[in-house]
C-alpha positions in Angstrom: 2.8 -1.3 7.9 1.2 -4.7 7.5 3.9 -6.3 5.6 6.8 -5.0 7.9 7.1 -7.3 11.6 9.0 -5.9 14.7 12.2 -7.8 14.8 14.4 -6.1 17.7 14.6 -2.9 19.6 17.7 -0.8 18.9 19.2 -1.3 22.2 19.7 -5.2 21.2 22.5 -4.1 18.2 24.9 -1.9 19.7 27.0 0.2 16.5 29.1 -2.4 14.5 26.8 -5.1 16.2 25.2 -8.0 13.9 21.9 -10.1 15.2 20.4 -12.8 13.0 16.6 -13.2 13.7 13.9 -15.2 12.1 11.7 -13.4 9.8 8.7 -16.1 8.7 10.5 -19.2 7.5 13.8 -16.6 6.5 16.9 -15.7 8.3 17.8 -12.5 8.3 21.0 -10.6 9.5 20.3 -7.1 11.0 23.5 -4.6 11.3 23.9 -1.5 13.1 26.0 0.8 10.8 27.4 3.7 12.9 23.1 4.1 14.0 21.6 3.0 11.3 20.1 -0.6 10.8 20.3 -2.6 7.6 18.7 -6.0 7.0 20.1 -8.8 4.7 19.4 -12.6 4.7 22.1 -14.0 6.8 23.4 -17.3 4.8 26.5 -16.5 3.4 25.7 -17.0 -0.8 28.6 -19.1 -1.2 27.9 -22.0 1.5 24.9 -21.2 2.9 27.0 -20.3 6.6 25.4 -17.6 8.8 26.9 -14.5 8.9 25.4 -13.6 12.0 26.6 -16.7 13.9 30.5 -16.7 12.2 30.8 -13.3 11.0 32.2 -9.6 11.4 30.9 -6.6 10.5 33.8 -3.8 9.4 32.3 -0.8 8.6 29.6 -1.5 6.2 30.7 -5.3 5.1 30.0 -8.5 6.8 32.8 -10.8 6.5 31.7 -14.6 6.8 33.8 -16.5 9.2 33.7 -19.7 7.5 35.9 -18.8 4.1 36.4 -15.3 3.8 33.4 -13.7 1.6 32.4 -10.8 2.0 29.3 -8.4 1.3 27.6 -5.3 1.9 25.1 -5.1 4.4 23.7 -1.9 2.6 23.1 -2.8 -1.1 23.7 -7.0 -0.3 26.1 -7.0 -3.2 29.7 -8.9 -3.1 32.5 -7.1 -2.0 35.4 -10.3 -1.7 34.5 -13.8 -3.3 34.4 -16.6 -2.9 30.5 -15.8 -2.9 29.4 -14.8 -6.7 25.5 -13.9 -5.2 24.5 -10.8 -3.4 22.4 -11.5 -0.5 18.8 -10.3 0.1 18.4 -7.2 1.0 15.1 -6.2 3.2 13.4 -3.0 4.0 14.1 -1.6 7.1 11.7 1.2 9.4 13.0 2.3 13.0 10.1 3.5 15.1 11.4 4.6 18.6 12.8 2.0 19.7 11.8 -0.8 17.7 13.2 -2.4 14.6 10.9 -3.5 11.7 11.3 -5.7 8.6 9.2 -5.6 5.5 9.8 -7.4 2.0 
């Protein structure tokens, strides 16, 4: 597990919940879909706005707050422009109660 870093626990991103936690230099947006954690990078591809700090996750797509664009948190691609780029997705391992990240 040396590339993957303990981000949160699972008690910090309550179903339908969103956190945004640095990962190195990287931002990166951790969902909880109905149990199950996803990890994208959390600037919004069309104005670099974070998701995390604006937006709202419905089902399994963040909507950014700042002009409507919205993606999904599973596969990063674009579900509602005005964003044209998907967003990063990341690897995502729940031991216990801990959340890790990896490339």
């Amino acid at each position: 597990m040396s590339d993957f870093v303990k981000l949160a626990t699972i008690g910090e991103i309550k179903p339908g919940g969103l956190k945004t936690v640095d990962f190195g230099e990287e931002k990166v947006l951790l969902a909880n879909v109905k149990g199950t954690i996803h990890a994208v990078s959390d600037a919004c591809t069309h104005a670099d706005f974070s998701l995390g700090g604006s937006g709202d996750l419905e089902d399994d797509h963040v909507i950014c707050g700042f002009h409507g664009s919205e993606f999904s948190v599973v596969t990063g691609e674009v579900i509602e422009d005005p964003a044209d780029q998907p967003l990063k997705v990341y690897q995502v391992r729940v031991e216990g109660e801990d959340i890790y990240v990896g490339p």
